[in-house]
C-alpha positions in Angstrom: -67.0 51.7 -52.3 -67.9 48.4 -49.9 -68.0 49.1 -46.2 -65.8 47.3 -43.9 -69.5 45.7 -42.5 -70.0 44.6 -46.0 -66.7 42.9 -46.8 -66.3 39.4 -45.8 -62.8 39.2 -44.0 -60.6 37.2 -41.6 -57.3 38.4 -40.8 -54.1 36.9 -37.9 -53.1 41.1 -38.4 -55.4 42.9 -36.4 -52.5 43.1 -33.5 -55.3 42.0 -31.3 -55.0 39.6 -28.6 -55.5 35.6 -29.3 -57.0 33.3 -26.9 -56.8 29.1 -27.9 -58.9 26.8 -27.1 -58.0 23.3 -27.5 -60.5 20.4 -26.5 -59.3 17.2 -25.5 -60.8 13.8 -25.3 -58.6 11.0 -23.3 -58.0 7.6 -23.6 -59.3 5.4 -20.6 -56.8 5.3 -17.8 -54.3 8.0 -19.4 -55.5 10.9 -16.7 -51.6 10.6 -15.1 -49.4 10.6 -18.0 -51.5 13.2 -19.6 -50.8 15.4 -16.5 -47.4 14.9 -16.5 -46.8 15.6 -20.3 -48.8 18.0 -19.8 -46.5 19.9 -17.2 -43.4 19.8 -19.5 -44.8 21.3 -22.3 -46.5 23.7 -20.3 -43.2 24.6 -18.9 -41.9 24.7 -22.7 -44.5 26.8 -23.9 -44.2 29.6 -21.0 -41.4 30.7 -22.5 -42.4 31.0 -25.9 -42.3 34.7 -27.1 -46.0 35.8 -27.3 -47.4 33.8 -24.6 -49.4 35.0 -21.9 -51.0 32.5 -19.8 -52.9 29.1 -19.9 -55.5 27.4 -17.8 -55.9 23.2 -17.5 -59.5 22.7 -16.6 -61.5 18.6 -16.7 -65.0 18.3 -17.4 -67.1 17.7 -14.1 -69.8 15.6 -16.8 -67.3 13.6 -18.7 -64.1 13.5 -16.4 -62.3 11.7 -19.6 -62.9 15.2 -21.5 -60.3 18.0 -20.7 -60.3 21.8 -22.0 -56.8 24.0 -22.3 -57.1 27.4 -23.2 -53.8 29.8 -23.8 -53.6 33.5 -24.2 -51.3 35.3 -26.7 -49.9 38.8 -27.4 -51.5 38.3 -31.0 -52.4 35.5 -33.5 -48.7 35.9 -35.4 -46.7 34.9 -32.2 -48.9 32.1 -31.8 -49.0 31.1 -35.3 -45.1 31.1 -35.2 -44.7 28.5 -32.5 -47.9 26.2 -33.8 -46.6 25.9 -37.0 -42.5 25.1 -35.8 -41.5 21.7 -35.7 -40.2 22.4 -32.0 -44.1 22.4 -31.9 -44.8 19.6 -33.6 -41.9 17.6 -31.5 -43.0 18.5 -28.1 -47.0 17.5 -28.3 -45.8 14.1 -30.1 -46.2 12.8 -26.3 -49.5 13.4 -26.4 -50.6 11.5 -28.8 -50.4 8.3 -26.7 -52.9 9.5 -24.3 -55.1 11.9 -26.4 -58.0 10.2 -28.6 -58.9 13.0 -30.0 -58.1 17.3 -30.0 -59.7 20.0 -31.5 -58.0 23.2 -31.4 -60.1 26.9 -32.4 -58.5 30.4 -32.0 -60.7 33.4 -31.5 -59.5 37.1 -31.8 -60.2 38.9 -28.1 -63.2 41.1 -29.0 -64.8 42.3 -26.2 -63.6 41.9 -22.3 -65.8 42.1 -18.7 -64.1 41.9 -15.6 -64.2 43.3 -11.7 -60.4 44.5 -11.4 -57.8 42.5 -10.0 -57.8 40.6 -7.1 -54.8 41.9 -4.8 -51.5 40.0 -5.8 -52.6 38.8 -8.7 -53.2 39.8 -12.2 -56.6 40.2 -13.8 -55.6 38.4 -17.2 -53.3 35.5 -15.0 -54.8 32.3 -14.0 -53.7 29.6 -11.6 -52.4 26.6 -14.0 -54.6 24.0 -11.8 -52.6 21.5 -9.9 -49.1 23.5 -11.9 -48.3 26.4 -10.4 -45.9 28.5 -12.8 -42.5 30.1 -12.0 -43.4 32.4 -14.8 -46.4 33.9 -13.1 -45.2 37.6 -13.0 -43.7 37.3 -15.8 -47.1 36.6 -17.5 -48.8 39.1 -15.4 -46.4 41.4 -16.6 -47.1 40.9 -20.1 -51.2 40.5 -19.6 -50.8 44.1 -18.3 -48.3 45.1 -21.4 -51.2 43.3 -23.7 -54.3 44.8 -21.9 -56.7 46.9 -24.5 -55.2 45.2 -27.6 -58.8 43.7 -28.5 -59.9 43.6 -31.7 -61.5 46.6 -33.2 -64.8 45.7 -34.6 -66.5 42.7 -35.5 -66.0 41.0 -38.8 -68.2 39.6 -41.4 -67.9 36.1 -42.1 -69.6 34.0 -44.9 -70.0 30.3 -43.1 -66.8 29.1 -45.2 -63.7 27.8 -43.5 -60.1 27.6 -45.5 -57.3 25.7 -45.2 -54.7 24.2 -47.6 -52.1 21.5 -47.4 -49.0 21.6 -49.0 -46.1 19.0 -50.1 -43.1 18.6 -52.8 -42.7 15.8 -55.0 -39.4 14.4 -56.6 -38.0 16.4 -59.3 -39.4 14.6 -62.3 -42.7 13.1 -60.8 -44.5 16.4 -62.2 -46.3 15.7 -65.1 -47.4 12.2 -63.5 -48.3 13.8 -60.4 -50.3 16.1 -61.8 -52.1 13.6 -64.0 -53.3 11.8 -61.1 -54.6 14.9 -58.8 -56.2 16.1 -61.9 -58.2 12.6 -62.9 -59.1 11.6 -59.5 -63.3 11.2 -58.3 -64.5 14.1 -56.1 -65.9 12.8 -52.7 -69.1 13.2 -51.8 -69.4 16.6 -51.0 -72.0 16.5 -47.9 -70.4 15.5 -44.5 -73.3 15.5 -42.0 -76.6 18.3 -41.3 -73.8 21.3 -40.6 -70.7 20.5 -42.8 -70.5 20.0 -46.7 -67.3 20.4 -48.8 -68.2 23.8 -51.1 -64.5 24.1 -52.9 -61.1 22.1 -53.7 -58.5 23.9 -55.6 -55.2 22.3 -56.7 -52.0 24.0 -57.7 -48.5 23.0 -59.0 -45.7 25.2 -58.5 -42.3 23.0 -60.0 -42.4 20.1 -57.8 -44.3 21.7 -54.9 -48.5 20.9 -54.8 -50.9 23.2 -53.0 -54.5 21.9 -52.2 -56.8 24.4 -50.6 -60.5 23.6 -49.6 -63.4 25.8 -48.9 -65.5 23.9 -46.2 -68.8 24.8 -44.6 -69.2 23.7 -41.6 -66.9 21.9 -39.4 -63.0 21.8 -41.4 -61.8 18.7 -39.1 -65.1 16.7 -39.7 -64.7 17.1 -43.8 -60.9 17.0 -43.5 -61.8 13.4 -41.8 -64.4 12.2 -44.1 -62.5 13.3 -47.0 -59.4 11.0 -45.6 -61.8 7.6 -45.1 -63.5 8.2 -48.7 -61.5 5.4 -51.2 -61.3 7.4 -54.0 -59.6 9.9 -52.3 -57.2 6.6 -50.2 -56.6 5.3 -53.7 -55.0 8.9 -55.1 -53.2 9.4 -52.0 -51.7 5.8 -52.5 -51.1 6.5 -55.9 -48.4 9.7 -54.8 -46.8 7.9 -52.2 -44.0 7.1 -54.8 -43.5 10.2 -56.0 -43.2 12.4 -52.5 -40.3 14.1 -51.2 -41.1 12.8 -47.7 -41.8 9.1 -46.5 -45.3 8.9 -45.3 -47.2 5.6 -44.3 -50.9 6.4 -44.5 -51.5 2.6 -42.8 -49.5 4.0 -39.6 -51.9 6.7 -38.0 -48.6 8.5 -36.3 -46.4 8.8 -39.8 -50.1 10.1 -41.1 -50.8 12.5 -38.3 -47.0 13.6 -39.0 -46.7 14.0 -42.7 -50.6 16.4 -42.6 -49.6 18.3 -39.7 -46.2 19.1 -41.5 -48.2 19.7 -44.9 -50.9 22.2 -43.0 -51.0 25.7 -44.5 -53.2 27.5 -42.5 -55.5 30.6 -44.0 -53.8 33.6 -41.9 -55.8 36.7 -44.2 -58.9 36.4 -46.0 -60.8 39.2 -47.8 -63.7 39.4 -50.3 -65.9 42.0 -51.7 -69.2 41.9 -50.4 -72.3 41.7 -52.5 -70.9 40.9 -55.9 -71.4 37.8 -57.7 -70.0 38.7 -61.1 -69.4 35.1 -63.2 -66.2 36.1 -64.8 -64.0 35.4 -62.3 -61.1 33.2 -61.9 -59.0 31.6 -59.5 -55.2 32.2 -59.2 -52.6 31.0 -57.0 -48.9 33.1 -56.7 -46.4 30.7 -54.8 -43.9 33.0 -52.6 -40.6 31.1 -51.2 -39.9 34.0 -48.6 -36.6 34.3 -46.8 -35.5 32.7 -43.6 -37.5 34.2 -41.4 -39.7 36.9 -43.1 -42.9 34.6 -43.7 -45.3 36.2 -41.9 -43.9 39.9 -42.9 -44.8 38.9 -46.1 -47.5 37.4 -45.9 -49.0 40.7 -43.8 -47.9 43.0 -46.8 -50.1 40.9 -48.9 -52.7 40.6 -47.1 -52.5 44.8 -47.1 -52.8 45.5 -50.6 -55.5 43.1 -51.2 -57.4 44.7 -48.2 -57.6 48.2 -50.2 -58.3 46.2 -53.3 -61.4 44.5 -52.7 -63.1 48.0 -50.8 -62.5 49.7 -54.8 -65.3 48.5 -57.0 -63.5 49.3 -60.1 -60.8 46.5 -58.8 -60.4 43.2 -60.6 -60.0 41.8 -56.7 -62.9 39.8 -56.0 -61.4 37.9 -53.6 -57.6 37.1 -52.0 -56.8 34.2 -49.6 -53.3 34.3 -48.2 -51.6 31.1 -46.7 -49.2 31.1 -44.5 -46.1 28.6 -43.3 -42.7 29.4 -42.1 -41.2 30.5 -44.8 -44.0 29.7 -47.6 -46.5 32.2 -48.2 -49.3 31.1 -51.1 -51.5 34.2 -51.9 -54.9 32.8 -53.4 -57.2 35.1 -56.1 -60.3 35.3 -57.1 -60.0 37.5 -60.4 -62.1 39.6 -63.2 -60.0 39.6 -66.1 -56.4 38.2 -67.1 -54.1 37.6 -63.9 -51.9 40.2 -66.3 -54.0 43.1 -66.8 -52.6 44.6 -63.5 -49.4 42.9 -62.9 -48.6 44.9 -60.0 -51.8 44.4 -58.4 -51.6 40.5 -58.9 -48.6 40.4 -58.0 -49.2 42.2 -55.0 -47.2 45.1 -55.2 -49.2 48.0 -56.2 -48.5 51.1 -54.7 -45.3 53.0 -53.9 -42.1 51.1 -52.6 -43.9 48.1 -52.2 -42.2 46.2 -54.6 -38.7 47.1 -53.1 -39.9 45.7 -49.6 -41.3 42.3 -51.5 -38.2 41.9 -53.1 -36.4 42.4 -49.7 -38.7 39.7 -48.3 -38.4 36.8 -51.2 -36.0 34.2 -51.2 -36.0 33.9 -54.9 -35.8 37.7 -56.3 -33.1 37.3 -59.2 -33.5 40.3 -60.3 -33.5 42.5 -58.3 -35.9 45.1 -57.3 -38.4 44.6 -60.3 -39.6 48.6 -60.7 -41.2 48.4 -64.7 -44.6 46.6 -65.9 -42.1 44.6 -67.7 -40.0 43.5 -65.0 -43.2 43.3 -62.5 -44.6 40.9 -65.6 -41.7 38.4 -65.0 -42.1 38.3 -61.1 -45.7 37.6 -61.7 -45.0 34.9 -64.2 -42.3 33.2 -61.9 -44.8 33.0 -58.8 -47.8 31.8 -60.6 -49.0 28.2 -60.3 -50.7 25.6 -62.6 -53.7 25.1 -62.1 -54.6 21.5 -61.7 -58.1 21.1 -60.9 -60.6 23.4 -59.1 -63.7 21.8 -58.5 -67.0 23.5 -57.2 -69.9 22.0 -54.9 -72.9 24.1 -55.9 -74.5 26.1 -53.2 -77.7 24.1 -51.7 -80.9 26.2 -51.6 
């Protein structure tokens, strides 16, 4: 049986607390119109289900660098307003005073403080220059949130994941997928700390998945990927054949089209201290219904959780992706996908197959409840692969 200490594992389901950080770098001169987009989306955000309380603070080195950090109920209610396009409308303001962001997202683990100062909340903080109308409000829900921290720590293994995902015109398959599948890998090292280690492509009818295993920094190789001209030349090459208009020429209809195409990594899990070499990677494509994303993508993530702790498990491995309403469940297999359609499909175990069916958009046949039936519901949410290409592990 592997220990929890010996699995490697990520996971936005712990139901702990989420603090954001989000690092800022201005453009010369944009100090006031920063501060004053700034205040309206902080006034947008405060209402956001989820949303606790965030601080503004500048750098007293660099005064051109600026830190925000937000705290959340729990990574899914975050998740749920960074990935909405009434997200991606309201920081579009920034961009014309921002040079550059990075944003990282840590799981509350561990907590130190002195007790509250009278009148205000231990888990509130002033807002800088902006104080909020919402500040009970938050207090109130720091004190509802107060001892959801995560439970233990978790083992990681240096890799970052992330995929990107797009549709092309009905048609443009085969020829898109003769062009992501001939194209020149990049150079796989990025600096000393960051090195592409994996990029898997998948097809599912007109929709493409591409997820990367990074080590290191993901922004850094996501950038150096982008300038490489092999990689210009097969972005070019698609243009023709997407669903939605992008210019990658134009740095805002580029910043646009990726940040709409981002599928973040919301459950990772992998048996620990196993390197068998038959295993393979598999991608299942799952359109849920309005709404019911991240409800599916948790009872995914929960079957694959049990999976990978039971050595006689085909499991080696099980990324889950989630956006809105598309959830892409990635495997790392022993064996035929087929074997265990139940457990590929994610499924195994009592009822669950009732609540997937509940939860998909496309289940046209009802509750699938025989191997046969659980055998077409696999075959529908597979994807073809297209290329999955390895950087071997330095010494």
């Amino acid at each position: 049986m592997t220990t929890l200490s010996e699995r490697i594992s990520q996971s936005a389901f712990d139901g702990s607390r989420l603090r954001v950080v989000l690092l800022l770098d201005l453009y010369d001169g944009a100090q006031n119109q920063f501060l004053e987009v700034y205040e309206h989306l902080r006034k947008q955000v405060s209402s956001v289900p989820g949303h606790i309380s965030d601080e503004l603070c500048q750098s007293i080195e660099n005064p051109s660098q600026w830190l925000i950090t937000s705290e959340w109920e729990s990574a899914p209610r975050f998740l749920a307003w960074v990935n909405s396009e009434e997200h991606v409308a309201s920081v579009q303001p920034l961009h014309g005073c921002v040079r550059d962001t990075r944003s990282l997202r840590f799981s509350v683990l561990r907590e130190t403080g002195k007790g509250p100062d009278p009148g205000l909340s231990s888990h509130t903080v002033p807002l800088g220059a902006f104080p909020s109308a919402s500040a009970s409000a938050s207090a109130g829900a720091a004190d509802r949130a107060r001892g959801r921290l995560q439970v233990a720590p978790r083992r990681g293994d240096g890799i970052v994941r992330h995929a990107l995902t797009f549709t092309v015109k009905p048609g443009s398959e085969p020829v898109v997928a003769e062009l992501l599948a001939g194209y020149t890998s990049p150079q796989a090292q990025v600096d000393e700390t960051t090195r592409l280690r994996r990029t898997s492509l998948f097809m599912h009818g007109n929709r493409v998945v591409r997820a990367v295993e990074v080590e290191g920094d993901l922004l850094a190789a996501l950038r150096h990927v982008a300038r490489q001209p092999e990689v210009r030349a097969l972005e070019e090459a698609i243009n023709p054949y997407l669903e939605q208009d992008r210019d990658l020429s134009d740095p805002g209809s580029a910043r646009m089209f990726f940040t709409r195409a981002a599928l973040p990594a919301v459950h990772h899990v992998a048996a620990g201290g196993r390197e068998p070499a038959d295993v393979g990677r598999h991608a299942l494509f799952y359109p849920a219904k309005d709404g019911c994303g991240m409800a599916l993508a948790r009872l995914l993530a929960g079957q694959d959780e049990a999976a990978v702790d039971d050595p006689t498990c085909p499991v080696e491995a099980s990324t889950v992706f989630q956006r809105d309403d598309i959830v892409v469940r990635l495997l790392d297999l022993r064996g035929p996908l087929d074997a265990r359609p139940a457990l590929a499909l994610g499924v195994e175990g009592s009822h669950k197959a009732a609540v997937l069916a509940r939860l998909l958009d496309s289940a046209k046949d009802g509750v699938p409840t025989t191997d046969q039936e659980i055998s077409r519901f696999l075959a529908r949410s597979e994807m073809r692969l297209i290329t999955d290409r390895r950087t071997p592990v330095q010494a």
